[in-house]
N, CA, C and O of each residue as an XYZ file, in Angstrom:
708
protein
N      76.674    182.814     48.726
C      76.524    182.251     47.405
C      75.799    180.908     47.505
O      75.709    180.244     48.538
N      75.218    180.538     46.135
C      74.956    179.112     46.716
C      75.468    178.020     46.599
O      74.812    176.989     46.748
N      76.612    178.027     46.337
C      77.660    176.616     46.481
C      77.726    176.315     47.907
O      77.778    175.239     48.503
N      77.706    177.924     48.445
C      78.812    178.062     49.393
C      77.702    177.434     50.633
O      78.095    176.845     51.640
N      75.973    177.761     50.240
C      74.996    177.311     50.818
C      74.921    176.053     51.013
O      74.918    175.475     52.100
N      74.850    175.537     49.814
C      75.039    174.268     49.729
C      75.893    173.059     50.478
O      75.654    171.943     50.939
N      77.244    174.112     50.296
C      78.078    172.781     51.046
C      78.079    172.873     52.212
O      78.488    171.963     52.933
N      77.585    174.084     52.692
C      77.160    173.929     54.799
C      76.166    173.284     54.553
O      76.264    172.226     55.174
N      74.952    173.332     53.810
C      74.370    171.981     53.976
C      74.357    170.739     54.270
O      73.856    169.993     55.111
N      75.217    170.683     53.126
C      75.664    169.259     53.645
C      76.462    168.592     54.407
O      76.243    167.425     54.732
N      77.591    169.343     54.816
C      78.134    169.746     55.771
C      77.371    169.175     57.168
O      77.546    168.103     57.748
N      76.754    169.931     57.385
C      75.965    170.443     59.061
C      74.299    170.432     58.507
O      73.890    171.523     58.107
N      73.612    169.605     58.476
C      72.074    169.803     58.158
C      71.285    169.761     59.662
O      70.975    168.817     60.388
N      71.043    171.761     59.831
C      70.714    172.422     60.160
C      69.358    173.053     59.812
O      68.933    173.060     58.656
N      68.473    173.756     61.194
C      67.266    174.676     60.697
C      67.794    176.006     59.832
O      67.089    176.699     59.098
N      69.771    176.249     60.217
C      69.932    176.978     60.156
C      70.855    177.581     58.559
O      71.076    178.658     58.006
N      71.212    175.875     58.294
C      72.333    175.599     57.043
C      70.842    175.713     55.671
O      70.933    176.163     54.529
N      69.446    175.045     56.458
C      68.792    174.634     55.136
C      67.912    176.033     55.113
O      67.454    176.225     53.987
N      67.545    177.098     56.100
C      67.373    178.677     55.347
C      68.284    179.167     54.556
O      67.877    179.611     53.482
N      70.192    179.249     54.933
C      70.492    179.500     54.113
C      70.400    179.115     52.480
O      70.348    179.810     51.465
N      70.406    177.779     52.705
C      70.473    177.221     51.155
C      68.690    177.424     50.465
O      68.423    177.098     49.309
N      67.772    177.937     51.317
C      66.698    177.961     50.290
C      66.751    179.684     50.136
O      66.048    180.306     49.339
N      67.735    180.301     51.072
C      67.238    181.982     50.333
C      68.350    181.871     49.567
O      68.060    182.157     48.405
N      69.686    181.535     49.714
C      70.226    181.180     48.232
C      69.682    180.609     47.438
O      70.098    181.343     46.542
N      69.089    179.919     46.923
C      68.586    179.251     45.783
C      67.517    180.481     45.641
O      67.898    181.149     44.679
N      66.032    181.200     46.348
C      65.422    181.959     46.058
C      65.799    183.075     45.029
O      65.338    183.289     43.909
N      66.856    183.778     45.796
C      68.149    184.725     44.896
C      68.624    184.546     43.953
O      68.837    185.556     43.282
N      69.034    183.256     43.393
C      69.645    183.080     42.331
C      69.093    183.168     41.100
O      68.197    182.364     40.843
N      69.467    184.084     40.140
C      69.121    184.837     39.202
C      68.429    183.945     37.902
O      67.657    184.409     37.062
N      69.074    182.130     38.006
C      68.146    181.079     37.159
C      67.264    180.164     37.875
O      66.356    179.507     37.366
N      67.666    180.182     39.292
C      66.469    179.716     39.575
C      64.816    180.056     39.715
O      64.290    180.770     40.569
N      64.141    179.297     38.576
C      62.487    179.787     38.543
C      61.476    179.475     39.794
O      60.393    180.043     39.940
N      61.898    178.686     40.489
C      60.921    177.755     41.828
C      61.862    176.943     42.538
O      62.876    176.434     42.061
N      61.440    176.861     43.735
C      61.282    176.034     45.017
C      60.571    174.897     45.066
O      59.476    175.137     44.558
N      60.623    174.031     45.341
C      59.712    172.958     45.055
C      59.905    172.256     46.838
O      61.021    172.448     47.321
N      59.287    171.801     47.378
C      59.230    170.754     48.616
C      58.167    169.801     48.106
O      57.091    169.944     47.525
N      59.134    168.408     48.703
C      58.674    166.995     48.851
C      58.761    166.799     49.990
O      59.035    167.563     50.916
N      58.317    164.818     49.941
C      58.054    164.283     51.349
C      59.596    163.628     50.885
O      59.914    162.889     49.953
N      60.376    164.261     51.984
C      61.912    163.422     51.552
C      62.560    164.138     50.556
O      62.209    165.158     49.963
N      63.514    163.483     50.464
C      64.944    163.554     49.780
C      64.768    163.623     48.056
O      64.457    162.577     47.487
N      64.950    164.727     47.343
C      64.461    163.996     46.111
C      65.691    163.535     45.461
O      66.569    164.362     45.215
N      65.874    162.092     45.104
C      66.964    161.458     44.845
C      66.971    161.194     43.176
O      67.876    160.589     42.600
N      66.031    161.647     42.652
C      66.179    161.502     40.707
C      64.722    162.601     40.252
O      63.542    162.763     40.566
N      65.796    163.177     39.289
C      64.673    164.246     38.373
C      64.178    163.642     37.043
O      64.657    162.640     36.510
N      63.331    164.259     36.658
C      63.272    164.202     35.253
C      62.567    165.293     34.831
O      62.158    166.044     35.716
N      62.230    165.667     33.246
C      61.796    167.102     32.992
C      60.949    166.682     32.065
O      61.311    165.788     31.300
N      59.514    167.315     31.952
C      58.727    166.550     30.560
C      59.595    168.005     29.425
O      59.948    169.105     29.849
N      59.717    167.523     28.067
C      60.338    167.961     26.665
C      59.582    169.493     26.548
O      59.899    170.389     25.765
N      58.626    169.518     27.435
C      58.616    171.184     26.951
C      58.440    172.191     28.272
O      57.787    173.214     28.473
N      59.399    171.343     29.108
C      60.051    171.799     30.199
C      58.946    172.477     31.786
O      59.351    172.843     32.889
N      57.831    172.421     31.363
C      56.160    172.450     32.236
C      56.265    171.661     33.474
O      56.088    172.080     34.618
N      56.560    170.518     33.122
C      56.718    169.447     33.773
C      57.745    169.214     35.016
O      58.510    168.739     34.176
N      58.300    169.131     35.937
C      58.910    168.575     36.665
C      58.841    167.430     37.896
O      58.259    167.674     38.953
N      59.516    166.136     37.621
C      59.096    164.802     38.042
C      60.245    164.763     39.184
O      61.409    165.068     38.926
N      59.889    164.433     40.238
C      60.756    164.035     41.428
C      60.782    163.236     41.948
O      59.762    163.339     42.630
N      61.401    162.040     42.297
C      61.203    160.559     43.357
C      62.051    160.708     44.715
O      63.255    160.558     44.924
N      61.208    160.985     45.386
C      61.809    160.872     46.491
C      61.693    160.058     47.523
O      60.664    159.454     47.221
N      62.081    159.583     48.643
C      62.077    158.243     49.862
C      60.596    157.898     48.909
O      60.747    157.340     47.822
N      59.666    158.139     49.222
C      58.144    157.515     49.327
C      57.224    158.014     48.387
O      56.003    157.870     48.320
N      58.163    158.736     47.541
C      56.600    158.818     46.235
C      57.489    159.625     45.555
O      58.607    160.082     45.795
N      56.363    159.705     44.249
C      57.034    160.241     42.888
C      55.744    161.587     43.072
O      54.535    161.351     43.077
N      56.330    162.909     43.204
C      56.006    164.153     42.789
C      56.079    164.709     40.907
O      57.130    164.774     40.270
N      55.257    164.906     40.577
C      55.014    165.823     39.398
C      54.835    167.595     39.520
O      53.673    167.997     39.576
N      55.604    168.311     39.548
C      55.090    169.606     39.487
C      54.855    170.388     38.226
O      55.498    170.263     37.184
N      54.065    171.039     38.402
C      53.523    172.244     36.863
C      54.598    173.409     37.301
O      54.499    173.959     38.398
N      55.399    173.669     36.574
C      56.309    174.824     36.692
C      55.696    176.191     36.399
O      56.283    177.211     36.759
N      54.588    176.231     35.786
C      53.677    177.561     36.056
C      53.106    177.668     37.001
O      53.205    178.695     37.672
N      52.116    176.373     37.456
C      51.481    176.844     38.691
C      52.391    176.838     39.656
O      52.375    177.792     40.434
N      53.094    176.092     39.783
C      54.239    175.412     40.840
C      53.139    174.679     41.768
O      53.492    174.685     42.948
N      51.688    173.944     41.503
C      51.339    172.928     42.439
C      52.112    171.631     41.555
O      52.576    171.508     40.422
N      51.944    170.673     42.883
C      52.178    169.645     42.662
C      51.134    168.376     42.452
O      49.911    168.377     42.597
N      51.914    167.414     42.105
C      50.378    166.194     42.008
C      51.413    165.175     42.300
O      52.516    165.141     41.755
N      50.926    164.238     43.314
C      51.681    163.333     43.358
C      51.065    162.176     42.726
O      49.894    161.800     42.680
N      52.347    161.617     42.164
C      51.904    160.004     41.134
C      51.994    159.005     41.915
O      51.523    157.995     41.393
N      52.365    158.859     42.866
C      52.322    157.801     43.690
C      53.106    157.822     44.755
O      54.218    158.350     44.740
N      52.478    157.119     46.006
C      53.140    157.218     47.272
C      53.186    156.076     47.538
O      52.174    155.421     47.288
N      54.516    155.292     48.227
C      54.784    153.989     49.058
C      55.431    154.251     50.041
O      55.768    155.347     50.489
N      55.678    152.919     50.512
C      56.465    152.367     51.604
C      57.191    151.728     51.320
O      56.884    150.971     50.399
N      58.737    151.593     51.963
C      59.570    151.020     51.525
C      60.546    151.054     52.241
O      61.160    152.119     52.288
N      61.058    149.822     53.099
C      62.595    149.983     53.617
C      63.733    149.466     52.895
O      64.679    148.871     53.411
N      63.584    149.729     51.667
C      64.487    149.498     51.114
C      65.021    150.722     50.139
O      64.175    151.346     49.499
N      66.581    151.110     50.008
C      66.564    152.444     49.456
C      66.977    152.720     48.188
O      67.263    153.778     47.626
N      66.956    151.395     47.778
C      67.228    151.332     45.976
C      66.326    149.852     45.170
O      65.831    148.770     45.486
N      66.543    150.690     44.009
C      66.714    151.022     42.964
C      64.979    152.011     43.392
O      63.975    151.818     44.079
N      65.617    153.239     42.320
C      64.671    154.643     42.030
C      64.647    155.428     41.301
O      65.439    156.364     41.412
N      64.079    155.396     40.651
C      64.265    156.570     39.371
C      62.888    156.998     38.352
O      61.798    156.433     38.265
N      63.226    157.786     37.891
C      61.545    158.592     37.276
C      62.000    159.149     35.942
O      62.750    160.116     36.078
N      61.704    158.734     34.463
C      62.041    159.407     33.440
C      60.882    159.694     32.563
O      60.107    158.771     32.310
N      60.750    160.473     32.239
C      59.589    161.566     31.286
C      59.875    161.083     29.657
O      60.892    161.316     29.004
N      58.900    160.487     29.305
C      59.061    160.675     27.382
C      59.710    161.887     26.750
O      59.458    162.809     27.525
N      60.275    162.259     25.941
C      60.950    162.918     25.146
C      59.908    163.358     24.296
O      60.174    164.434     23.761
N      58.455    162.722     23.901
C      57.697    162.707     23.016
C      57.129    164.122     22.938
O      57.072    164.433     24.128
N      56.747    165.000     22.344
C      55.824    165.876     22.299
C      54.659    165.512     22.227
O      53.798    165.712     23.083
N      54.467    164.691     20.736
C      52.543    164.744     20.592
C      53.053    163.248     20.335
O      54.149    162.694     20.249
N      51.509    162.819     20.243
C      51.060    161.508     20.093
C      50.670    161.280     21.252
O      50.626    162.078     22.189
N      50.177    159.463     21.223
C      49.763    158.672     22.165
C      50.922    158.534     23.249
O      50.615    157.824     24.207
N      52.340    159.149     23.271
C      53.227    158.668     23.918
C      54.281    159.590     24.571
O      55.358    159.410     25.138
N      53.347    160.883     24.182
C      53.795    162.222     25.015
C      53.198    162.522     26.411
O      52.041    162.297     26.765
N      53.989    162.955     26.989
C      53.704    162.975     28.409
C      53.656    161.790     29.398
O      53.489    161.918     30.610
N      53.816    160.663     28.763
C      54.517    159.488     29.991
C      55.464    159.537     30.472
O      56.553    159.841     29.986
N      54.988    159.011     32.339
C      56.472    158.520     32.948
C      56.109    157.418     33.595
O      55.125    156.882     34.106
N      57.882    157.177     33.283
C      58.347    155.367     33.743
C      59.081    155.494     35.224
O      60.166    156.062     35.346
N      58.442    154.963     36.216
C      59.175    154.853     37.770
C      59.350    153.930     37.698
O      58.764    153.085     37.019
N      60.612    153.782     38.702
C      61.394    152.508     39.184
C      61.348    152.624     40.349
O      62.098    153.493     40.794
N      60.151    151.538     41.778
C      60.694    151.825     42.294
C      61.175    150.501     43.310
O      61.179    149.349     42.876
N      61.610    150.873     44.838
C      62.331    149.344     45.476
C      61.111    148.812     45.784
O      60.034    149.404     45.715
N      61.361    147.323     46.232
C      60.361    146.448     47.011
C      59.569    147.686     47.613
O      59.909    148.826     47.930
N      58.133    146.846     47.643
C      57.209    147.120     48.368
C      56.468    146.007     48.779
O      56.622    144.930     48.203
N      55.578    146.155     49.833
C      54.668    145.549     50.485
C      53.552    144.522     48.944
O      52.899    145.044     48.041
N      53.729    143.233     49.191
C      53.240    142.255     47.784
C      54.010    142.323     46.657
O      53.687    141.694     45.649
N      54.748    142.839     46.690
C      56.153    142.427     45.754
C      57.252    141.640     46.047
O      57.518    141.576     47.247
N      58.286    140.745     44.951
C      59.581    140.043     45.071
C      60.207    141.144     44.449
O      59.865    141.249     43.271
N      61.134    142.137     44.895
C      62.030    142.573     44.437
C      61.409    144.334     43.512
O      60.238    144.563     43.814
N      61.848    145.109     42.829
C      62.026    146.452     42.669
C      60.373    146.291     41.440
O      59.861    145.236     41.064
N      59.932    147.689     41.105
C      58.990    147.493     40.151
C      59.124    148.602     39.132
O      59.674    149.662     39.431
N      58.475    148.298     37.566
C      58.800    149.281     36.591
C      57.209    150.011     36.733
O      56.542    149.106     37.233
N      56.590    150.822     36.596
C      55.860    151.359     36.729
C      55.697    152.800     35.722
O      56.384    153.811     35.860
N      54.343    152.555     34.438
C      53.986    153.649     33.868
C      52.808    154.787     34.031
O      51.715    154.331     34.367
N      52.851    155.533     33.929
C      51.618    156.576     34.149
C      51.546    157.477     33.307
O      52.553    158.165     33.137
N      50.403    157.737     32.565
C      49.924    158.650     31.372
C      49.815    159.944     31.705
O      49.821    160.274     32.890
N      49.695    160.905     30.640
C      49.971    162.220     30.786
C      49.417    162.518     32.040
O      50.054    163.190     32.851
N      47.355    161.723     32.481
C      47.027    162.938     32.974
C      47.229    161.853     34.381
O      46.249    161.467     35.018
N      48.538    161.480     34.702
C      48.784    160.841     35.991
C      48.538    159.410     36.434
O      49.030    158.660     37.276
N      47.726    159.350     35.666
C      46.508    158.022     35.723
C      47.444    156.927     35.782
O      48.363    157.083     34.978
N      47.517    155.885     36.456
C      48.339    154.580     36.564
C      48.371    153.709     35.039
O      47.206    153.554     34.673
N      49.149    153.230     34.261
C      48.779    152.481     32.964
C      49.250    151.049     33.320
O      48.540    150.125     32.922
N      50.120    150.826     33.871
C      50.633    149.187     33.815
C      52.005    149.267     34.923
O      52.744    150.245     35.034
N      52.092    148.279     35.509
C      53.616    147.586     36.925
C      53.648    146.594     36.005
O      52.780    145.908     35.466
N      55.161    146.676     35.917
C      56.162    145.364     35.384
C      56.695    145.200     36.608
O      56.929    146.244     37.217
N      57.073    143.708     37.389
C      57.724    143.404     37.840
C      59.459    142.225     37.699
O      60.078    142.010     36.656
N      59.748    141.781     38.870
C      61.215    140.745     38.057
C      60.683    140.123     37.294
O      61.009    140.341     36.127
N      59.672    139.111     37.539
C      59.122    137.689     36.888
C      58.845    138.626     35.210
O      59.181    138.012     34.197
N      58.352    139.805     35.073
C      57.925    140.111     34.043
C      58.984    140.480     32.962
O      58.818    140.457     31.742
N      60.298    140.884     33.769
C      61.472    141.596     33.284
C      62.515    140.939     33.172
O      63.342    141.154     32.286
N      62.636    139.926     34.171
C      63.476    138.975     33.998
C      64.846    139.052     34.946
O      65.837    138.322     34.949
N      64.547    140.108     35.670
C      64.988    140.863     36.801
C      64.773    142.016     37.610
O      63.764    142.656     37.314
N      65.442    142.436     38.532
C      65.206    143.669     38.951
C      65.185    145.057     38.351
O      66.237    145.601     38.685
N      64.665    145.629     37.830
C      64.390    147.055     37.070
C      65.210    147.944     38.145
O      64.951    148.254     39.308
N      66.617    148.311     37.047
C      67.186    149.176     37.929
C      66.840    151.150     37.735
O      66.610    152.107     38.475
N      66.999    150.874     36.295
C      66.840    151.707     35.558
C      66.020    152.235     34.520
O      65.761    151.277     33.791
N      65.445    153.326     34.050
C      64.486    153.257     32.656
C      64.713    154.820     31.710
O      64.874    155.942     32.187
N      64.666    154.486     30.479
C      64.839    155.429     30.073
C      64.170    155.352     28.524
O      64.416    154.339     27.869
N      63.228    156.533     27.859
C      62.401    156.244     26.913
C      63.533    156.220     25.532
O      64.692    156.616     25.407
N      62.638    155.607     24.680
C      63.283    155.894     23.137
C      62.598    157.668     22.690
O      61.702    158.462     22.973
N      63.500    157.523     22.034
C      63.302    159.365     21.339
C      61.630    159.473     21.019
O      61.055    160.521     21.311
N      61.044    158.596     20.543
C      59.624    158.588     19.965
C      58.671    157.805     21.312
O      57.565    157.415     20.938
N      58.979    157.570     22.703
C      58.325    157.511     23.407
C      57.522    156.079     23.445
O      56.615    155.769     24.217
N      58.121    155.274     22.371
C      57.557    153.832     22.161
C      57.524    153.014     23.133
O      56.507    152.520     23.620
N      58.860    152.794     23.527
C      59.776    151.700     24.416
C      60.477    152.276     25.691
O      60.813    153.460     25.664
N      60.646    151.758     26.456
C      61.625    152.395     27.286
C      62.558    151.191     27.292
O      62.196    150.037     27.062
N      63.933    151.625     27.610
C      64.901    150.899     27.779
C      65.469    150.560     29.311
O      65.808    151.497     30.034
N      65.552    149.270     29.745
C      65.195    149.229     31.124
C      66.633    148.251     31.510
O      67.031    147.296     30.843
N      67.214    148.755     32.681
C      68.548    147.806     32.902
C      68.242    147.065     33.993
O      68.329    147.578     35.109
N      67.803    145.636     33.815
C      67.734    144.619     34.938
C      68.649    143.701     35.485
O      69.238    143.089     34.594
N      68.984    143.383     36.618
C      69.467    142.513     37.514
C      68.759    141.506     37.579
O      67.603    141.669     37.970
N      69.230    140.110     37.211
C      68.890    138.855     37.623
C      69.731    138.183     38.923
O      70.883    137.787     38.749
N      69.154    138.096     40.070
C      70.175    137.824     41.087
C      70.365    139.321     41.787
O      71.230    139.392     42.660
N      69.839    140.158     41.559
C      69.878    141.351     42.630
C      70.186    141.076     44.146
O      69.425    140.521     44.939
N      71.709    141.671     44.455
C      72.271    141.064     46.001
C      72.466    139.848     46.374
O      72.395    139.411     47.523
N      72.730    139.247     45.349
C      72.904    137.491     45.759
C      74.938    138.226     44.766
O      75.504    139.236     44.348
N      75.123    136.598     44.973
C      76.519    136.691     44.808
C      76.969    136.781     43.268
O      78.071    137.234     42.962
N      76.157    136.377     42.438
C      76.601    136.583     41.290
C      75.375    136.993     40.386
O      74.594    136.187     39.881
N      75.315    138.561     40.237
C      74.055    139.411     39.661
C      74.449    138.975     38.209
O      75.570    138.521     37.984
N      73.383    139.141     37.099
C      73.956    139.321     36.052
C      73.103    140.529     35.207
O      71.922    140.449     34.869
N      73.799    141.387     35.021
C      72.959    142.827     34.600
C      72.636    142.507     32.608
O      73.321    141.909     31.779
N      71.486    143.133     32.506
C      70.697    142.664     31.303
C      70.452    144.279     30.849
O      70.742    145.268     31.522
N      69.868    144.249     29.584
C      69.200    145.245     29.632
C      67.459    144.920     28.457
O      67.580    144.105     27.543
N      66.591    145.356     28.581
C      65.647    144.631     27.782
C      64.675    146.235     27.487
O      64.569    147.150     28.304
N      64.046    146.183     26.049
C      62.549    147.137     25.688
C      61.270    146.767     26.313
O      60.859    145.654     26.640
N      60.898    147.557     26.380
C      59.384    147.165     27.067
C      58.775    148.282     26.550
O      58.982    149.441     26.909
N      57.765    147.777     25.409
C      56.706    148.560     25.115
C      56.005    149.536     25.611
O      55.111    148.872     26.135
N      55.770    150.523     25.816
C      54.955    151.416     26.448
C      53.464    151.328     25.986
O      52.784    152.149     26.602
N      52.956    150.803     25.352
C      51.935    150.958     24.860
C      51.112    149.540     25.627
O      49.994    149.633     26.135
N      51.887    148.313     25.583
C      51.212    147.208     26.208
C      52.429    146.286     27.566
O      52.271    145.151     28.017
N      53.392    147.135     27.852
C      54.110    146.823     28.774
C      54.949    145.067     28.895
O      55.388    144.378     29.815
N      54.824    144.931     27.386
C      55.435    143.866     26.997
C      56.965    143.956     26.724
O      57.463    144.677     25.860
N      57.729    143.037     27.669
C      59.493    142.789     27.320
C      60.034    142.149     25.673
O      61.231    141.981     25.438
């Protein structure tokens, strides 16, 4: 079964635990695709008419087309650091504000601290918010129903002794707090 796949997975990660768990998952009667990344994929998201599937994993954010099942990757880094990460898809259908996604991801190489990061339908980079811009560390992001704003939860003091968690809008359109 594939629970049962699953938890020898994790369990024992094996050549032998992770065939089982991908011909279980193959078998299973709702699963539509398989997908492989570089790494771990540690946050999903789904674009609203479900085509779409967004993955962040260790070192880059994957997009897959659930028809073709290729992938496109939105961006690849480096990073020894293993948080803050996350990838959320507009809710929007049409307009100027359908088909965006907002990544979060950790320090990188010319950065102080985590970055908000947007990209337009057709992948294309639109604007990096960073702390100085946010007013902290971007832990989190998540769009408004109409794809305007995203709602973003920052840390001022990220790993120091006294964080103070915020939360602030940021325009999607001109990446203004």
């Amino acid at each position: 079964s594939l629970l049962l796949a699953a938890q020898a997975y994790r369990t024992q990660h094996t050549p032998q635990t992770e065939a089982a768990l991908l011909s279980a998952t193959v078998e299973h009667r709702k699963i539509v695709g398989v997908y492989r990344a570089a790494g771990i994929a540690r946050r999903l998201a789904a674009s609203p008419d479900g085509r779409t599937v967004y993955a962040h994993t260790d070192s880059q954010v994957v997009a897959w087309d659930a028809v073709t099942h290729q992938p496109r990757v939105l961006t690849d880094y480096r990073s020894s650091a293993p948080d803050p990460r996350d990838v959320a898809a507009s809710p929007a259908r049409t307009g100027d504000t359908a088909g965006l996604v907002a990544v979060v991801t950790p320090p990188i190489s010319g950065m102080t601290g985590s970055a908000l990061t947007l990209f337009g339908p057709d992948g294309q980079f639109r604007w990096t918010r960073g702390v100085s811009d946010l007013g902290g560390w971007p832990l989190t992001a998540r769009f408004t129903a109409d794809g305007q704003r995203l709602g973003v939860v920052v840390v001022a003091g990220y790993g120091g002794p006294t964080p103070v968690r915020s939360a602030r809008y940021v325009d999607t359109r001109t990446g203004r707090a």
